[in-house]
OpenMM code with the backbone's topology and positions (N, CA, C; nanometers):
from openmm import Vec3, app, unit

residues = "UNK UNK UNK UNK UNK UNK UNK UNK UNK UNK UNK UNK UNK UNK UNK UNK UNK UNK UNK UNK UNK UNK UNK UNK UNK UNK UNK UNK UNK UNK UNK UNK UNK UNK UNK UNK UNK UNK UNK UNK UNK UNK UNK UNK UNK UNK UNK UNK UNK UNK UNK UNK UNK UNK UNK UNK UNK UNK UNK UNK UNK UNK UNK UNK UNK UNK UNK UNK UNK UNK UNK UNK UNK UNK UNK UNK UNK UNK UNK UNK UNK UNK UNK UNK UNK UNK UNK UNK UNK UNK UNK UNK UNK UNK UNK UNK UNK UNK UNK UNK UNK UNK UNK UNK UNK UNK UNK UNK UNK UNK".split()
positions = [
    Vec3(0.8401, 0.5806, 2.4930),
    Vec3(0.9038, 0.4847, 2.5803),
    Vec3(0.7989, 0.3893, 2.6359),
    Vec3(0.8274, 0.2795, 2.6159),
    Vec3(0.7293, 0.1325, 2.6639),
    Vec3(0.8552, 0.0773, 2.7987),
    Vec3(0.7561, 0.0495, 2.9087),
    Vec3(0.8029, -0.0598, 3.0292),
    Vec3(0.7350, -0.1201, 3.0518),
    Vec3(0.7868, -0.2307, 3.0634),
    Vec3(0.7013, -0.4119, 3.0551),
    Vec3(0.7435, -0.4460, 3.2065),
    Vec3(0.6232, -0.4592, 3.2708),
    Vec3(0.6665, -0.5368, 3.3945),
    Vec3(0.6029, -0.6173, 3.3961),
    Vec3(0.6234, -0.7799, 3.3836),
    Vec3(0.5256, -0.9147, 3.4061),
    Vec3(0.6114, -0.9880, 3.5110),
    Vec3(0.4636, -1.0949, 3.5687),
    Vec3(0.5134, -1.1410, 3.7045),
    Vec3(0.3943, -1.2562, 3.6921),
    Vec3(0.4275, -1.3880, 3.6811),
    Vec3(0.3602, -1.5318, 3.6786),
    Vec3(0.3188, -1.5265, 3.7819),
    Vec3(0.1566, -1.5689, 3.8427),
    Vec3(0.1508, -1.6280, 3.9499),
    Vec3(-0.0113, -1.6767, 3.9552),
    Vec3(-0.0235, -1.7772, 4.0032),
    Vec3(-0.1843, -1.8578, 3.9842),
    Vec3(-0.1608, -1.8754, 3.8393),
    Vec3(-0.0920, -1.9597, 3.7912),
    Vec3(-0.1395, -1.9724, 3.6494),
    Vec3(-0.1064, -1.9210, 3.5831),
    Vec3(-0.1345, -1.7832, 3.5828),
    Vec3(-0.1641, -1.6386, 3.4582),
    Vec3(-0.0462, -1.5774, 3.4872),
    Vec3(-0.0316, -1.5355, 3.3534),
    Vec3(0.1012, -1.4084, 3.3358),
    Vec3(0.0662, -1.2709, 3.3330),
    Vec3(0.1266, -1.1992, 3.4191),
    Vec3(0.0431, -1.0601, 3.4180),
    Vec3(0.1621, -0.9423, 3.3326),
    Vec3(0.1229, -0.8921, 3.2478),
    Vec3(0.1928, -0.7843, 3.1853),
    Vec3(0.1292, -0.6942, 3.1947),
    Vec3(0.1876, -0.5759, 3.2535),
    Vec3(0.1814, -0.4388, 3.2941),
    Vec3(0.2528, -0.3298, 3.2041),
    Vec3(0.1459, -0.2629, 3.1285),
    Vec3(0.2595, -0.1936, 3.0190),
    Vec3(0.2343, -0.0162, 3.0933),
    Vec3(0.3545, 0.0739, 3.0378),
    Vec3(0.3498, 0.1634, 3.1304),
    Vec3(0.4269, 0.2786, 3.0103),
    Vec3(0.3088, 0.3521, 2.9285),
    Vec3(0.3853, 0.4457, 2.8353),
    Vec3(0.3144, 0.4365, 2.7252),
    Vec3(0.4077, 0.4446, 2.5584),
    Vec3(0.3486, 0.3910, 2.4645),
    Vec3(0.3390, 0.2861, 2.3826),
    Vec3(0.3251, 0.2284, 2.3563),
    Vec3(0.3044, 0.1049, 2.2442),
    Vec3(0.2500, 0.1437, 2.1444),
    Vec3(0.4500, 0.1493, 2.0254),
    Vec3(0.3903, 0.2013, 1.8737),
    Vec3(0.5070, 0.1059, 1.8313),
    Vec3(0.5471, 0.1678, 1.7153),
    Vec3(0.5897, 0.0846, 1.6104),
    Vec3(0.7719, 0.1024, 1.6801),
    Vec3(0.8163, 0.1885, 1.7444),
    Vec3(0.9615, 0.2178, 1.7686),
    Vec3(0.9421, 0.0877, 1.9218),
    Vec3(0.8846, 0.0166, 1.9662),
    Vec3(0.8629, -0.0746, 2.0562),
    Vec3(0.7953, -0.1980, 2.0908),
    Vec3(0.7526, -0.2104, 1.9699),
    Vec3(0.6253, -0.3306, 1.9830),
    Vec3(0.7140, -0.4381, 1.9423),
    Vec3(0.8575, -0.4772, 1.8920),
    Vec3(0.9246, -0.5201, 1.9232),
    Vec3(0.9279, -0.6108, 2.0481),
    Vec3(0.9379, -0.5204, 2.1693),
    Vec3(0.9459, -0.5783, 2.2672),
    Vec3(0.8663, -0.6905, 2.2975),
    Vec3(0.7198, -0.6760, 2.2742),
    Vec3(0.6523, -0.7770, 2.2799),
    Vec3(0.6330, -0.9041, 2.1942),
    Vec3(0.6801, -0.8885, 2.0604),
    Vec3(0.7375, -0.9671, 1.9683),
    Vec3(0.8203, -1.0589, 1.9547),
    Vec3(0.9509, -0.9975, 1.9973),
    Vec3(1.0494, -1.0775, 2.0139),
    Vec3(1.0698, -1.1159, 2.1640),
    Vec3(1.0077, -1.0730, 2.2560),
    Vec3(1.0865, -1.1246, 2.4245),
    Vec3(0.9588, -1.2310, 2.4927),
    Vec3(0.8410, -1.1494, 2.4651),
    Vec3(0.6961, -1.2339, 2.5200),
    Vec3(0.6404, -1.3162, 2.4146),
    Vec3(0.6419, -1.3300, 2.3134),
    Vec3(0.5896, -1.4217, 2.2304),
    Vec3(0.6954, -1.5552, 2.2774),
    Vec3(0.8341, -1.5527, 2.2551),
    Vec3(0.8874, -1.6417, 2.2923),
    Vec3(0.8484, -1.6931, 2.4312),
    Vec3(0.8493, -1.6552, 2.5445),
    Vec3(0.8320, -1.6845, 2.6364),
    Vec3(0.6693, -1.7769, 2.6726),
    Vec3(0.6161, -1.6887, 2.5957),
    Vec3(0.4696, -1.7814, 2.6182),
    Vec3(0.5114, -1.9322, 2.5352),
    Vec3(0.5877, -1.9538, 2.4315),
    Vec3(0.5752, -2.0426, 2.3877),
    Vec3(0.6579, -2.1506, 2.4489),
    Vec3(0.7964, -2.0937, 2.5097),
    Vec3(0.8784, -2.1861, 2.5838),
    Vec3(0.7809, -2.2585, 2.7145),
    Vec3(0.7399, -2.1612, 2.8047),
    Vec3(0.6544, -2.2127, 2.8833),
    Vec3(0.5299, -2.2521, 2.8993),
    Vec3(0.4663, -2.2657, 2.7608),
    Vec3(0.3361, -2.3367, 2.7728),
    Vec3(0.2214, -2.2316, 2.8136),
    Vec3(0.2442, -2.1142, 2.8586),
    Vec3(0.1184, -1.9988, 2.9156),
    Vec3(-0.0205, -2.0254, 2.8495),
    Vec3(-0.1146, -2.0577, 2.9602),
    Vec3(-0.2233, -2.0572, 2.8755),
    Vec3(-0.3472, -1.9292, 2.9038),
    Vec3(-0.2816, -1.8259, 2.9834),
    Vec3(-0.3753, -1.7373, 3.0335),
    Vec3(-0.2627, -1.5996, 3.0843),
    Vec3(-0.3050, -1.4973, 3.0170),
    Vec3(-0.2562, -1.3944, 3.0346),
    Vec3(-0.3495, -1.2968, 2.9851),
    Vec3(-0.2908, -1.1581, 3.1193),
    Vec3(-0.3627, -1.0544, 3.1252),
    Vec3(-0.2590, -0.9109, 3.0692),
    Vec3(-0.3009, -0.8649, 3.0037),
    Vec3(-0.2487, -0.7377, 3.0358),
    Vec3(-0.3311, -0.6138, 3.0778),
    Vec3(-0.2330, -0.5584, 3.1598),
    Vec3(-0.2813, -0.4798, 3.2477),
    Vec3(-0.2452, -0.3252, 3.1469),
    Vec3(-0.3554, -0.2340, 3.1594),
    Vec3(-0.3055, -0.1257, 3.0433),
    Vec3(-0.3344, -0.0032, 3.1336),
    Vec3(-0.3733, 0.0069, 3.2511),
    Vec3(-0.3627, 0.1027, 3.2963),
    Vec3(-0.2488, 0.2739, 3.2782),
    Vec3(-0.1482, 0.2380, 3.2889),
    Vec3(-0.0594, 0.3155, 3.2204),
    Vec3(-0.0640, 0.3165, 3.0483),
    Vec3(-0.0753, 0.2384, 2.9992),
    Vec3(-0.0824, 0.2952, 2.8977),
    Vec3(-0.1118, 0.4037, 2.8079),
    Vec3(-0.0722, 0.5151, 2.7678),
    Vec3(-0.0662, 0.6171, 2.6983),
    Vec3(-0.1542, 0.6430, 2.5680),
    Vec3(-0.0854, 0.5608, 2.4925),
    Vec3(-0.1184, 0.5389, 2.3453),
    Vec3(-0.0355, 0.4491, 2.2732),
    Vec3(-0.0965, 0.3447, 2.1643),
    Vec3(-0.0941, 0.2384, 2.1142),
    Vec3(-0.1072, 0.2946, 1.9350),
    Vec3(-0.0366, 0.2876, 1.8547),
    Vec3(-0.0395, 0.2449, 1.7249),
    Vec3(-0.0876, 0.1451, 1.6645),
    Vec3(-0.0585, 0.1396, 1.5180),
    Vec3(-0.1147, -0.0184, 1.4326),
    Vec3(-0.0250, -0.1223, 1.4810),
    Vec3(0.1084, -0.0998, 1.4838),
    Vec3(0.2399, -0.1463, 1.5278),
    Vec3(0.1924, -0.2348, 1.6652),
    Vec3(0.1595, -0.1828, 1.7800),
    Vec3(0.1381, -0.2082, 1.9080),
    Vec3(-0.0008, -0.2329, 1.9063),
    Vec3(-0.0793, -0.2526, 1.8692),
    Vec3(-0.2177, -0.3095, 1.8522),
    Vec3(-0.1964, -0.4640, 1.7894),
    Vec3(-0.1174, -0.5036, 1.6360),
    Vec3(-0.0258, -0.6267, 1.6322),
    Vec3(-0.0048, -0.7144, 1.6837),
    Vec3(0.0675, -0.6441, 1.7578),
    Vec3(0.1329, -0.6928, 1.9000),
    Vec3(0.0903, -0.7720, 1.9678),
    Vec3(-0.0270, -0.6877, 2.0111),
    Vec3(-0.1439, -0.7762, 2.0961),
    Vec3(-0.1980, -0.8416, 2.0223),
    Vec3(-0.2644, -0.8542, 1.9383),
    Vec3(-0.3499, -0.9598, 1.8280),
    Vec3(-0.2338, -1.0668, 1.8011),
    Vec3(-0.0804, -1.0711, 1.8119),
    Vec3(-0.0103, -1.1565, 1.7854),
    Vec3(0.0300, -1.2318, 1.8899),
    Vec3(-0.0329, -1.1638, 2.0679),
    Vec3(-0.0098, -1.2664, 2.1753),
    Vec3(-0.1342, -1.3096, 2.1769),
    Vec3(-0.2499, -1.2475, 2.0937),
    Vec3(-0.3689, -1.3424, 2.1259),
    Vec3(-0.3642, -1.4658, 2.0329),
    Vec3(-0.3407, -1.4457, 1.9079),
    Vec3(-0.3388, -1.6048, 1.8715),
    Vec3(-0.2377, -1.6849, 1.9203),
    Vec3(-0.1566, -1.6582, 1.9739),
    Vec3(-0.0533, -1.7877, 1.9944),
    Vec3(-0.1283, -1.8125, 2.1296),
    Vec3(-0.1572, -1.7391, 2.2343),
    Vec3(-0.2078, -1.8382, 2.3102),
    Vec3(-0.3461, -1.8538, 2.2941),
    Vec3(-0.4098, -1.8867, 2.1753),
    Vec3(-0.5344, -1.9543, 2.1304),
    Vec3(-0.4702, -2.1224, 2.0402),
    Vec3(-0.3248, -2.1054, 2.0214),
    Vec3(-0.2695, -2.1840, 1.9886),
    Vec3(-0.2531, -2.2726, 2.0945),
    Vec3(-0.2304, -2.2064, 2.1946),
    Vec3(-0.1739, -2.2903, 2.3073),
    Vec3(-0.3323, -2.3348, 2.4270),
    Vec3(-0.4404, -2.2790, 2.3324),
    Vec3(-0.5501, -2.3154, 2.3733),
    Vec3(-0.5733, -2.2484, 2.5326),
    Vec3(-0.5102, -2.1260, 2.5146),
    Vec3(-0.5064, -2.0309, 2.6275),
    Vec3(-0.6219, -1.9147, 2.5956),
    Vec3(-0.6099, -1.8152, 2.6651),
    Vec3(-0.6970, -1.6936, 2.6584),
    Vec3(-0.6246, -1.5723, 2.7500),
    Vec3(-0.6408, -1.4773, 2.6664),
    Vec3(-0.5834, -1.3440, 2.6676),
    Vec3(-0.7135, -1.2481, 2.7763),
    Vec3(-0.6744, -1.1304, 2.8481),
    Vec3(-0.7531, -1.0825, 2.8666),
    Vec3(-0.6681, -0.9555, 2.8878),
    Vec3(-0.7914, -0.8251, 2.8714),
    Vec3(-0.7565, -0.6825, 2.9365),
    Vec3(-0.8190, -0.6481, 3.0418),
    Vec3(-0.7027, -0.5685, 3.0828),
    Vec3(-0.7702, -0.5194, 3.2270),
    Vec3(-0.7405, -0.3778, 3.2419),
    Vec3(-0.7864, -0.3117, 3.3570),
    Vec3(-0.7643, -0.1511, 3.3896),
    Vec3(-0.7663, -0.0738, 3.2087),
    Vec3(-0.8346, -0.0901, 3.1119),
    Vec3(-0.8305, -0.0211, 2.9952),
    Vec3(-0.8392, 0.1509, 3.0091),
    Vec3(-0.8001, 0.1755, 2.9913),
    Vec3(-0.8383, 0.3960, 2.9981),
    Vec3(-0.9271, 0.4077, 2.9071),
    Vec3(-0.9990, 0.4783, 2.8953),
    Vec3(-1.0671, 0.5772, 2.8057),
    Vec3(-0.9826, 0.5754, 2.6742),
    Vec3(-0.8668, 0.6264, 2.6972),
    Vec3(-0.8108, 0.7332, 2.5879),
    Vec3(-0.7705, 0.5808, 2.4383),
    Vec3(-0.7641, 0.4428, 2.5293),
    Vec3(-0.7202, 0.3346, 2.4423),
    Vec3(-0.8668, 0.2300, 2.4125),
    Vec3(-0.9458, 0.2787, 2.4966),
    Vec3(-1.0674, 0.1417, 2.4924),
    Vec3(-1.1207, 0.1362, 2.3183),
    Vec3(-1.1579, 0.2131, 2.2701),
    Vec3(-1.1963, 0.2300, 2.1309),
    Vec3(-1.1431, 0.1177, 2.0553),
    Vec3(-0.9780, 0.1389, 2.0855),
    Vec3(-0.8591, 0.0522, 2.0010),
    Vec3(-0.9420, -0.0953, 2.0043),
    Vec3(-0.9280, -0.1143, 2.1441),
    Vec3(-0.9680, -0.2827, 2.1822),
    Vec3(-1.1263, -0.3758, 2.1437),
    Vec3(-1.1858, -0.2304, 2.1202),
    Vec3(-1.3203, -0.3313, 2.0760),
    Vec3(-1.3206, -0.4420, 2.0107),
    Vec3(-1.2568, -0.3883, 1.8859),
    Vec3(-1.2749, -0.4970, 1.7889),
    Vec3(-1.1755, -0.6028, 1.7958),
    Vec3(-1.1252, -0.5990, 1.8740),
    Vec3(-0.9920, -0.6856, 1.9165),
    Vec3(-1.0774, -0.8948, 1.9719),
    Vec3(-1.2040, -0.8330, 2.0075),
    Vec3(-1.2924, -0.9441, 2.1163),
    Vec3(-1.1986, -0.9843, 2.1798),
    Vec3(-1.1325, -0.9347, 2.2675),
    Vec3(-1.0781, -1.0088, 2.3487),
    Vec3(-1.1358, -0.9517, 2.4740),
    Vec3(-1.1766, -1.0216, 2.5688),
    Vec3(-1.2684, -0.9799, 2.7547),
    Vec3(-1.1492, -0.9008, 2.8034),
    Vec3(-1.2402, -0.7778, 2.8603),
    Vec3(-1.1999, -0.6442, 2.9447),
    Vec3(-1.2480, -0.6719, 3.0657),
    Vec3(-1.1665, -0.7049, 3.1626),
    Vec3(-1.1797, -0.6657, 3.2860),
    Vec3(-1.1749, -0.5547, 3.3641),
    Vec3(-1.2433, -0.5248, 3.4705),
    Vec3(-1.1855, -0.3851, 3.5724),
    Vec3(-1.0659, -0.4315, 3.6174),
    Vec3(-1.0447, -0.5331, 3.6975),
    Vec3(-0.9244, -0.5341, 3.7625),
    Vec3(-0.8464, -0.6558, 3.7457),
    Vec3(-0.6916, -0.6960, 3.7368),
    Vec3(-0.6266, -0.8258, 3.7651),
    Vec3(-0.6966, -0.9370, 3.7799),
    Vec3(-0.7192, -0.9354, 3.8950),
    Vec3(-0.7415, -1.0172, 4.0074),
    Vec3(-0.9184, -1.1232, 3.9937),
    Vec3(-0.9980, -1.0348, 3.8871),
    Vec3(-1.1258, -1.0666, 3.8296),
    Vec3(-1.1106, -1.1801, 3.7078),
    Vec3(-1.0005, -1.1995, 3.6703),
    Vec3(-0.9566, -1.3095, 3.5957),
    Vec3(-0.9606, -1.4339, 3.6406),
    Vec3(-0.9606, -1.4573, 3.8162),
    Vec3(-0.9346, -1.5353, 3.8955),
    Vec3(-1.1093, -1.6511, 3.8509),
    Vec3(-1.1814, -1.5279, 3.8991),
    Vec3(-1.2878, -1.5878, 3.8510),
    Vec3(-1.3525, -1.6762, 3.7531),
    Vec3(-1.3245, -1.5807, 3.6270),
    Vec3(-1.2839, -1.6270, 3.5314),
    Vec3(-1.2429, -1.7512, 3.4407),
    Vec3(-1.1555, -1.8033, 3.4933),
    Vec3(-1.0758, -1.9373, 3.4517),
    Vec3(-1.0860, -2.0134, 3.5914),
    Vec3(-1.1502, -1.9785, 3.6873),
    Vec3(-1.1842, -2.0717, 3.7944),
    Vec3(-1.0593, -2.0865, 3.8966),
    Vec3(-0.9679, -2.0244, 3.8962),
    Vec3(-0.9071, -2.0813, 4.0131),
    Vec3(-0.8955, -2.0092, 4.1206),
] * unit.nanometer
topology = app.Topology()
chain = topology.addChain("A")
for resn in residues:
    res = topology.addResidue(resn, chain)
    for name in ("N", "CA", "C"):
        topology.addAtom(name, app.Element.getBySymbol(name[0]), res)
């Protein structure tokens, strides 16, 4: 079971995933947030992985498929709160790991 909680504010879109991200859900991020970044122009989003469980090839995708579109949109992706049990996954991903949210601020300056 995957729960998506995102919430716009300063700019950045924050997605909070809470469970697993595999192939029976990565869907979600496919079809509901890809659109959305593109309707609204997003040029900076975080996800937050703290909850996160465990991630598949499926749900790893996923993410590599919200990082290019907003490299399309001449945006930038970032992680934050990573666990242990998923950091491995993300190395090779290059996309910037933050400790917390809110360190993004920095970041992109605002």
């Amino acid at each position: 079971m995957l729960k998506i909680d995102a919430e716009y504010k300063n700019n950045i879109l924050y997605i909070r995933l809470d469970g697993n991200l595999n192939y029976k859900n990565s869907y979600k991020i496919n079809d509901f947030l890809l659109p959305v970044i593109t309707k609204y122009d997003i040029k900076y989003l975080v996800y937050n992985l703290r909850f996160l469980n465990n991630i598949d090839l499926k749900g790893y995708d996923a993410i590599l498929n919200t990082k290019f579109l907003l490299k399309k949109n001449k945006g930038k992706i970032y992680l934050s709160n990573v666990g242990r049990n998923v950091i491995n996954i993300f190395k090779n991903l290059k996309i910037p790991i933050v400790r917390k949210e809110k360190d993004v601020l920095n970041l992109i300056g605002e």
